[in-house]
C-alpha positions in Angstrom: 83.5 137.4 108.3 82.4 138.1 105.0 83.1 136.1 102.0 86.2 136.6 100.0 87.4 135.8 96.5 90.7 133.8 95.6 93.7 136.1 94.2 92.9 137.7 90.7 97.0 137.2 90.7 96.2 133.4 89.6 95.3 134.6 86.5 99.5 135.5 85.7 100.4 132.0 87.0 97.5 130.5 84.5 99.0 131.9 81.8 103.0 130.9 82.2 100.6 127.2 83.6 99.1 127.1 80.1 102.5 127.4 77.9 103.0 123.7 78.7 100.1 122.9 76.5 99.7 125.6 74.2 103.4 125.1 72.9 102.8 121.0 71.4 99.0 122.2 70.5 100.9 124.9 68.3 103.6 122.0 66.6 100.9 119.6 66.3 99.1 122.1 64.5 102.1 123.5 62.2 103.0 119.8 61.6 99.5 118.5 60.2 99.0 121.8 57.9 102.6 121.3 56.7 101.6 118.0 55.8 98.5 119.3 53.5 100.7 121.2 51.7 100.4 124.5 53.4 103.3 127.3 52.7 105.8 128.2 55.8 104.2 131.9 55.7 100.8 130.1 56.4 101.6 127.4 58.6 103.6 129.5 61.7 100.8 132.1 61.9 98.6 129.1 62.3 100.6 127.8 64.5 101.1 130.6 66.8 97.6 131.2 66.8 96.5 128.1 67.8 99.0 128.4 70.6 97.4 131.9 71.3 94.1 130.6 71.6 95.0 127.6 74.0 96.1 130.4 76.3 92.7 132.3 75.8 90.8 129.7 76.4 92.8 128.7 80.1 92.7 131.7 80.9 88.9 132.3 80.5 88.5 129.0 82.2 90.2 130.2 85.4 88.5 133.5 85.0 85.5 131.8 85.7 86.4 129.6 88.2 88.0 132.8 90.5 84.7 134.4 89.7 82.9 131.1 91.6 84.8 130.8 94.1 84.3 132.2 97.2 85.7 131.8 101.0 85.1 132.7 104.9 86.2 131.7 107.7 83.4 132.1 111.0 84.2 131.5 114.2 83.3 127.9 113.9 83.7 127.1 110.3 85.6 127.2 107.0 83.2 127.7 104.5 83.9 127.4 100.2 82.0 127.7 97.4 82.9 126.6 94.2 82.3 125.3 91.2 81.1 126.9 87.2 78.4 124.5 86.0 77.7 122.9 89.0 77.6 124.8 92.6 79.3 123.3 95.6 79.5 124.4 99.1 81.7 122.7 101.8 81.4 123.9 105.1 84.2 122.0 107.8 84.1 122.7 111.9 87.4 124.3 112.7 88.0 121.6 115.1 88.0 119.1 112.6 90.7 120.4 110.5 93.6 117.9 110.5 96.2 120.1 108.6 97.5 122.6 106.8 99.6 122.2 103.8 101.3 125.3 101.5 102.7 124.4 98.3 103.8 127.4 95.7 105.9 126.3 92.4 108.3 128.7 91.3 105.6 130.6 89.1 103.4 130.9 92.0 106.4 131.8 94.3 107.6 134.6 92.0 104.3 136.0 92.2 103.8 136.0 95.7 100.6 133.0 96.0 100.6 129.9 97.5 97.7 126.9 97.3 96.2 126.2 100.6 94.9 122.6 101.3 92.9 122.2 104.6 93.0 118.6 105.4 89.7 117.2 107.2 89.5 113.5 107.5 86.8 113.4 105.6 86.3 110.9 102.6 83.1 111.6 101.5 82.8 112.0 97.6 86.0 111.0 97.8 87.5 114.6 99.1 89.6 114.8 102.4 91.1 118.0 101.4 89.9 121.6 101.2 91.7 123.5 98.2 92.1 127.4 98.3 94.1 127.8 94.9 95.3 130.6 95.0 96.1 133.0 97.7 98.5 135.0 98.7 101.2 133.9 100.3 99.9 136.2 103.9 96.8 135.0 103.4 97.6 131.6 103.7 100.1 132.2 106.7 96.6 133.8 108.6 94.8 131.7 107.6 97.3 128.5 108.5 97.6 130.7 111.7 93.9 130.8 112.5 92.8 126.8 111.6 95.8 125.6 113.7 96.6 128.5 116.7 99.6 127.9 118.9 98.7 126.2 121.9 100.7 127.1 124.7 102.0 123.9 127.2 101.5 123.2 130.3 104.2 125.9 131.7 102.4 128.0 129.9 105.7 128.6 127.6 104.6 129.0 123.8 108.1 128.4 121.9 107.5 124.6 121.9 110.7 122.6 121.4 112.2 124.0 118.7 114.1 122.9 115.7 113.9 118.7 115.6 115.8 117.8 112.4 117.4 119.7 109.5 118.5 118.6 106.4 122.3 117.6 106.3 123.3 117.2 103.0 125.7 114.3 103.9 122.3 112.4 103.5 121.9 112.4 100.4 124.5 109.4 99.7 121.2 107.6 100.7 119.0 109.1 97.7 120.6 106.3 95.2 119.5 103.6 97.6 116.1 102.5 95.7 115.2 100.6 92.6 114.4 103.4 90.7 118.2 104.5 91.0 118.8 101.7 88.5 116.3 102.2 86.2 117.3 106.0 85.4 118.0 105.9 81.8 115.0 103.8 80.9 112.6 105.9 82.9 114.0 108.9 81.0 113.7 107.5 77.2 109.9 106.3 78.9 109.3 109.8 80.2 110.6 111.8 76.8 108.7 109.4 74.3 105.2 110.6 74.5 106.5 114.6 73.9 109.2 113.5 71.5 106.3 111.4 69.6 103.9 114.5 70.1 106.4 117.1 67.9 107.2 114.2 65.0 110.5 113.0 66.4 110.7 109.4 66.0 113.1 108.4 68.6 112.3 105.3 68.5 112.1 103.9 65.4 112.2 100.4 63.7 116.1 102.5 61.9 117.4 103.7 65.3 115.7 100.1 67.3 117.6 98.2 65.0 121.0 100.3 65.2 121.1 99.3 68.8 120.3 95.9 68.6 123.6 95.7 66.2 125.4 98.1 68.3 125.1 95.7 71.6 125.1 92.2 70.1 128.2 93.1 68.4 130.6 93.2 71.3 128.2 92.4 74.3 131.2 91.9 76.7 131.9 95.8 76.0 128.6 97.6 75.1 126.2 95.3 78.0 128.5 97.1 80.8 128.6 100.3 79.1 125.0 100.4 78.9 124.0 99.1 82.4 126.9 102.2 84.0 125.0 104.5 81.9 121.8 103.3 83.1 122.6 103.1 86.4 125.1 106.7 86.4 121.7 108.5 84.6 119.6 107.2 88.0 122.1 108.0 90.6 122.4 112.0 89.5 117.8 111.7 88.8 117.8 110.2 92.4 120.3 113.4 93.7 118.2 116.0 91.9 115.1 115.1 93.2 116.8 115.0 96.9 117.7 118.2 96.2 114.5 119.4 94.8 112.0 117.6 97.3 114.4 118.3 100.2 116.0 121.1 100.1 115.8 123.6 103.1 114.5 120.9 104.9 113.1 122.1 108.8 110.9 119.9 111.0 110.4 122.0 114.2 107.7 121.4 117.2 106.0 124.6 118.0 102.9 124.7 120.5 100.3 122.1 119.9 101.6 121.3 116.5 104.3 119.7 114.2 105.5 122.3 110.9 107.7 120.8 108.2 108.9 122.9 105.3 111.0 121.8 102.4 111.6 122.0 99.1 113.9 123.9 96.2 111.9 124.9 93.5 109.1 124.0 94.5 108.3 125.3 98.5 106.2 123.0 100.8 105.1 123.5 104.2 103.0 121.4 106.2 101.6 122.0 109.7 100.0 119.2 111.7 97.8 119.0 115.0 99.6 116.7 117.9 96.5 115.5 118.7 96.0 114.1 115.4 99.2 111.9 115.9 98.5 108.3 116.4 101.5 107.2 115.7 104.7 107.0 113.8 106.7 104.7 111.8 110.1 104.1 110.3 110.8 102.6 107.1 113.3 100.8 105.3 113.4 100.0 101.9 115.9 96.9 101.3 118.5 98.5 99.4 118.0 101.7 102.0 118.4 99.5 105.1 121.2 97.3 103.5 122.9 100.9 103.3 122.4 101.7 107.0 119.2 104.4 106.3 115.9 104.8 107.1 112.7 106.9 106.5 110.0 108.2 109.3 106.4 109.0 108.0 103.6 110.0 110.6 100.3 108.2 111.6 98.0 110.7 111.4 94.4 111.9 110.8 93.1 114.4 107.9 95.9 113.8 105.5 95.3 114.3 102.0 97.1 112.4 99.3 99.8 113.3 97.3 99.7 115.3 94.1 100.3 113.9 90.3 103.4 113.5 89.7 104.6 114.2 93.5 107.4 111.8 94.5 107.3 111.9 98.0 104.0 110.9 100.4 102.2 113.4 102.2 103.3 112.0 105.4 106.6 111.6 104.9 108.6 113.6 107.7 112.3 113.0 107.0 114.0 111.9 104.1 116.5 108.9 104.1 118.8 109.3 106.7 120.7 107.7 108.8 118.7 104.5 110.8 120.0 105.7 114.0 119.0 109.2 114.2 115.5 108.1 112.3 114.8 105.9 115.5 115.8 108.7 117.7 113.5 111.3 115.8 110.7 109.3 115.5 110.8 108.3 119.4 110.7 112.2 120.3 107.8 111.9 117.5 106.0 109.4 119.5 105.7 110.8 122.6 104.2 113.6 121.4 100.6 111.7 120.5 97.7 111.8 122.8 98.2 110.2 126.5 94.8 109.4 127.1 94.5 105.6 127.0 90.9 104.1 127.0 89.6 103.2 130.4 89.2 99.4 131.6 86.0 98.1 131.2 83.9 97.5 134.1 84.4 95.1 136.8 81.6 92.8 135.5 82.9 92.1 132.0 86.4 92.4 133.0 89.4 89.8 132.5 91.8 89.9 134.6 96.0 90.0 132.8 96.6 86.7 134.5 93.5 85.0 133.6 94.7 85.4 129.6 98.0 83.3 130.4 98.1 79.6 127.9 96.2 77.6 130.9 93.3 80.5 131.0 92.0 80.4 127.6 89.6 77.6 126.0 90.0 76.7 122.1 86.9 78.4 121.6 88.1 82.3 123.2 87.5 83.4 119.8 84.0 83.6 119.5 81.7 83.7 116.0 81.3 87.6 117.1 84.7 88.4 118.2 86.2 89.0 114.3 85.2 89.3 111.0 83.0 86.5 108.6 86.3 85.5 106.6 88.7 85.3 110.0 88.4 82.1 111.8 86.0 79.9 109.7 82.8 79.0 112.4 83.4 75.1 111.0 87.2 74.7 112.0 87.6 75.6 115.8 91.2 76.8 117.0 93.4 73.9 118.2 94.0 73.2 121.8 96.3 75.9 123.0 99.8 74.2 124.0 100.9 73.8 127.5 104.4 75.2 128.2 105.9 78.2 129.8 104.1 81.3 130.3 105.4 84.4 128.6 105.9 87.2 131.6 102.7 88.9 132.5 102.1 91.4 135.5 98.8 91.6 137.1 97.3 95.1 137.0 94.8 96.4 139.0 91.6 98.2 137.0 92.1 101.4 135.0 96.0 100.9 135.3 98.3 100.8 132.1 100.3 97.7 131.5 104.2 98.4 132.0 106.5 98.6 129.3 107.5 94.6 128.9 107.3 93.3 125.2 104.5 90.4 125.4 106.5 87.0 125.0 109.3 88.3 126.0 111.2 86.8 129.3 112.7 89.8 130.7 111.5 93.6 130.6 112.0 95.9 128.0 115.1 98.5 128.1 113.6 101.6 128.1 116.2 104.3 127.1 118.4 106.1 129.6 116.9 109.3 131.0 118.1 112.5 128.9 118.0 110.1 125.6 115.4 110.3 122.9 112.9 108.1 125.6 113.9 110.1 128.8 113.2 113.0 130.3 110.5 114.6 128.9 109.9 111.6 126.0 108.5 108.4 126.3 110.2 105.2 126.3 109.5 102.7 123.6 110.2 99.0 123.8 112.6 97.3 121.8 110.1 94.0 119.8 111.0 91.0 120.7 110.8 88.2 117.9 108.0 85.9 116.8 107.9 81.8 116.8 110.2 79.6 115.0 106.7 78.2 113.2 107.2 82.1 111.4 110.2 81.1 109.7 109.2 77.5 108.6 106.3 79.1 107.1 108.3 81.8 105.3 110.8 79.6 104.0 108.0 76.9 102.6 106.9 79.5 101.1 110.0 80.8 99.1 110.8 77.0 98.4 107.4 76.3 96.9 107.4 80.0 95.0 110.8 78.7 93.1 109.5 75.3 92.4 106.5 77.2 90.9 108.9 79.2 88.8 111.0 75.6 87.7 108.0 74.1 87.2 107.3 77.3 84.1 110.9 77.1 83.1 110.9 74.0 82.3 107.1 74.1 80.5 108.7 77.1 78.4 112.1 74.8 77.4 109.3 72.1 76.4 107.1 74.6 74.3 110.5 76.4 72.9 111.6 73.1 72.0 108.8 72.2 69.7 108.7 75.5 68.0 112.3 75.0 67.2 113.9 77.9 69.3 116.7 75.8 70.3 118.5 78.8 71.4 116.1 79.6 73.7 115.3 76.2 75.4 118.9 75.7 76.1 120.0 74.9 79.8 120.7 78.7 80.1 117.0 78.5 81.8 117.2 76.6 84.6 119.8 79.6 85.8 116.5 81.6 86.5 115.4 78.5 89.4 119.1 77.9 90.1 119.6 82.0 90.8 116.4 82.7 92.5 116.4 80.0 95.4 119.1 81.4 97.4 117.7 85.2 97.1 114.0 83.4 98.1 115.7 82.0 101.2 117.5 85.3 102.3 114.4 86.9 101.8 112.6 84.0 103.7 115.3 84.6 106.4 115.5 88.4 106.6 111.3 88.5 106.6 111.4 86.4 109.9 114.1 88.7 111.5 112.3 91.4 110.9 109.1 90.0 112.8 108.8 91.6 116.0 106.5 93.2 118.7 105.9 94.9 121.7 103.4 96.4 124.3 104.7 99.6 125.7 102.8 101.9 128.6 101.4 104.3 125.7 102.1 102.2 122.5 101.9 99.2 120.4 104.9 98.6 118.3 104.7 96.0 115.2 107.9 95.8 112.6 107.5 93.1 109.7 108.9 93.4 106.2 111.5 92.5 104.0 111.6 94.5 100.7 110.4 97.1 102.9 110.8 96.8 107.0 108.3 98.6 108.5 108.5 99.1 112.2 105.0 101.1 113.5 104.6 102.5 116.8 101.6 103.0 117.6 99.5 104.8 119.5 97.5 102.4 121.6 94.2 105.4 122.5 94.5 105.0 118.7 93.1 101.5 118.4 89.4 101.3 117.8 89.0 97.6 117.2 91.0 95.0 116.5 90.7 91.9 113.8 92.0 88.3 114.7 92.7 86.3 111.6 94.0 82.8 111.3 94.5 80.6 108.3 94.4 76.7 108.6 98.4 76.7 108.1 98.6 79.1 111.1 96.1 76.8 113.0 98.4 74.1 112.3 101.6 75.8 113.3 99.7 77.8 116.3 100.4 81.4 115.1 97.7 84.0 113.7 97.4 87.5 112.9 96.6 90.4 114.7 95.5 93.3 113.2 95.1 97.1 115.1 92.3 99.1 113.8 92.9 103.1 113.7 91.4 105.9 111.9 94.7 107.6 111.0 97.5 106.1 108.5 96.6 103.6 106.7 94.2 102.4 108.9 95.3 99.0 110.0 98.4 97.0 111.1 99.3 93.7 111.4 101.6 92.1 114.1 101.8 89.0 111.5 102.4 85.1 112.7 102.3 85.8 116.4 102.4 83.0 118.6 98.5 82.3 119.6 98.1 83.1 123.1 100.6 86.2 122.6 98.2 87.6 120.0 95.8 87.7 122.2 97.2 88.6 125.3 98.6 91.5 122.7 95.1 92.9 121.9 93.5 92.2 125.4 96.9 94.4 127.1 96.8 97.1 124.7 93.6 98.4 124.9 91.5 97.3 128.3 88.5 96.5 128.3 88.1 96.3 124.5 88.5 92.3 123.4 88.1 91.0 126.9 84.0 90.6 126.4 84.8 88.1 123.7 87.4 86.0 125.8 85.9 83.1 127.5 87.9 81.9 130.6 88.2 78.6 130.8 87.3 76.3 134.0 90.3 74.7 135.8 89.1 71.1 134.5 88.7 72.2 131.3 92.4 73.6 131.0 94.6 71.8 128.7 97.2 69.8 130.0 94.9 68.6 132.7 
């Protein structure tokens, strides 16, 4: 194919682009003239024209830009060429492209273009997307068409599943569940300061600053409430316009080979992703939004780019707070729909065996110098002796055969979900976690009990320093409220953290969940995991537990299954991926077991 320019068309949307700077360039202007003494005649024509001339110059910018740029698409490649002062040609295999995102404002909407960005998974120079910007909007839909074809199933049917979730606007009661939602009124003075303070309107002033501070301190009882409804009513109707906005005509659908999300009111968004570039899926849940029964899900995926300026929802967000139930149903039809190939054992000379990695099979030193990073497991301070006690269910497996679906350290299997549900039929079932040691929680709350002894230990140096300046006001026991307030939250938090521990092995994925502020519960695709890091603190020696992390080249690249019990760590990361830690696992000679 031969090359092909972008849309001359860009040139409109430029210009209506450009008004947002042209207009303050053009009051900033008429602002310092009137200020040297210039007539009104004088100073609007300068004005203007400096306005007029912002435009020119954008426009002449992107006139050149369109000029350099050039496209194709081979049979193997997506080629671009870019760039005014200095040249730049990308060429990406077609069979490395990750995704395809559309995004058109209204300006570009009116006009019939869209901006095309090709994500690749790669990072180098920093880029892992490909921008076409513009074309139109048929353009894009070929060439969306052509990166990611339809792949028909195994039944040959190419209609996919259909429709998975659709916005119900019911959810968004759960758009004022965030921090933000209480914060409206200050992030909108924040927002309107700089423009405000760009066209000469003082709106914040030492006159108006101190009309306030009268206004409130003289009836706080009335004016502190009054202030905080407004603040908070200001954030609740922000946080329901940008629902609306981001989420609006909401459609997730599975079509052969390939997930395709579209959204958004003003702005229009669509996003097509590969299957096989699934790793994964996970739900999250802000406090507020999980106090308030709701939930996110956001993929694990390859090739994704990263949001935009001034974008307020990530790039692989798939849903947008709803209810936690059908979250955890969407994102288990999500789950099944990443790659089934698992990597093979390893050979029958370097492999361990599931019941050799019981607590009587492993020596204190399984963890060898090579088997995780420099800053891990210090080569000076050896794990402890492993405890003796009663062995968390394990099944034997012969080689090359998946591990079933029981939760390691669990006593019992797993409930996978009735067939027809979001795990039967046609969907895989994912384990429910199971929780971590007690030793979890003691370390969680010493934590939180130590953080608010640091934060007595300030009060009371600040009522000793306010004391001496004279502040009397402000050194008065008022303080220690501050200590006295924030040790029960601490130990909720403490609490909630450790009941939010949990993990599981199922046949096709790794599930971790962790998190207070914000639960995240990851399922993971375990074909996914290319290595795996094993760290260990001296407090976790001490209380037996350490930290496994999953290595993956989608998302962000790494989760933890934090404060595991030992020996369930590592069974964990020897199960989930055969063949892969079991050439660092030493077995350990039945006189050398502990206990005997």
């Amino acid at each position: 194919m031969s090359w092909r320019s972008l849309s001359a068309r860009g040139l409109w949307a430029s210009s209506v682009h450009s008004l947002a700077a042209a207009v303050p360039v053009g009051v900033v202007v008429a602002r310092v003239l009137s200020g040297l003494g210039w007539r009104p005649a004088g100073v609007v024509p300068a004005g203007v024209g400096a306005a007029l001339l912002t435009v020119a110059a954008v426009l002449v910018h992107d006139a050149l830009r369109l000029r350099a740029t050039r496209w194709r698409l081979t049979g193997d490649r997506l080629e671009l060429r870019s760039g005014i002062a200095v040249r730049q040609h990308r060429s990406v295999p077609r069979d490395r492209v990750r995704s395809v995102d559309l995004r058109a404002d209204p300006v570009r909407r009116v006009l019939g273009l869209t901006v095309v960005r090709v994500g690749t998974g790669e990072h180098a120079g920093g880029q892992t997307e490909l921008t076409l910007d513009p074309l139109t909007r048929r353009d894009g839909e070929e060439l969306r068409r052509a990166l990611l074809p339809l792949v028909p199933d195994a039944a040959g049917n190419g209609h996919g599943d259909g429709v998975l979730a659709e916005l119900r606007w019911s959810w968004i009661r759960y758009a004022p569940l965030s921090v933000w939602a209480f914060t409206g009124g200050a992030l909108v003075l924040g927002a309107l300061y700089k423009p405000l303070d760009a066209l000469g309107v003082e709106a914040f002033s030492e006159e108006t600053l101190r009309a306030v501070w009268q206004w409130v301190s003289g009836r706080p009882w009335v004016t502190v409430p009054l202030v905080v409804a407004g603040n908070v009513a200001v954030g609740v109707l922000g946080a329901g316009l940008l629902f609306a906005e981001s989420w609006a005509r909401y459609r997730l659908a599975r079509e052969p080979g390939r997930l395709r999300l579209s959204r958004g009111l003003l702005t229009s968004r669509s996003l097509t992703l590969e299957e096989r570039r699934l790793r994964g899926v996970e739900i999250r849940e802000p406090l507020l939004l999980r106090l308030g029964g709701g939930a996110r899900v956001t993929a694990v995926a390859t090739g994704l780019g990263k949001a935009e300026e001034g974008e307020t929802e990530d790039v692989a967000a798939l849903t947008p707070p709803l209810p936690h139930a059908e979250a955890a149903r969407l994102a288990a039809r999500i789950a099944a729909l990443t790659p089934t190939t698992v990597t093979p054992a390893a050979p029958a000379r370097a492999a361990v065996t599931p019941t050799a990695l019981t607590p009587t099979a492993l020596t204190p030193t399984a963890l060898t110098p090579t088997a995780v990073t420099p800053t891990a497991v210090a080569p000076t301070a050896p794990a402890p002796a492993i405890p003796t006690g009663t062995a968390p269910t394990s099944t034997t497996l012969a080689p090359g055969v998946l591990a079933p679906a029981v939760p390691l350290g669990a006593s019992g299997e797993s409930r996978p979900e009735a067939p027809g549900g979001a795990g039967g039929g046609a969907w895989a079932a994912v384990p429910e976690p199971v929780g971590h040691p007690r030793a979890a929680r003691r370390r969680r709350l010493v934590r939180a009990v130590a953080a608010v002894a640091a934060l007595a230990a300030a009060c009371g140096g600040w009522v000793l320093w306010a004391g001496r300046q004279g502040w009397d006001a402000w050194a008065g026991g008022w303080v220690w409220l501050v200590p006295a307030l924030a040790l029960p939250a601490a130990l909720w938090l403490a609490v909630d953290s450790y009941r939010g521990l949990g993990h599981a092995l199922g046949r096709r994925h790794l599930v971790t969940r962790h998190g207070s502020v914000t639960r995240r519960t990851v399922v993971l695709d375990r074909a996914g995991i290319v290595g795996w890091t094993i760290k260990q603190s001296y407090v976790q020696r001490r209380a037996g537990l350490l930290t496994v992390t999953a290595t993956t080249a989608a998302g962000a690249g790494h989760y933890d299954v934090p404060d595991v019990d030992h020996d369930d760590g590592l069974r964990l990361a020897a199960r989930a991926v055969p063949g892969l830690l079991e050439p660092f696992l030493v077995p350990a000679a039945d006189g050398d077991r502990p206990g005997r």
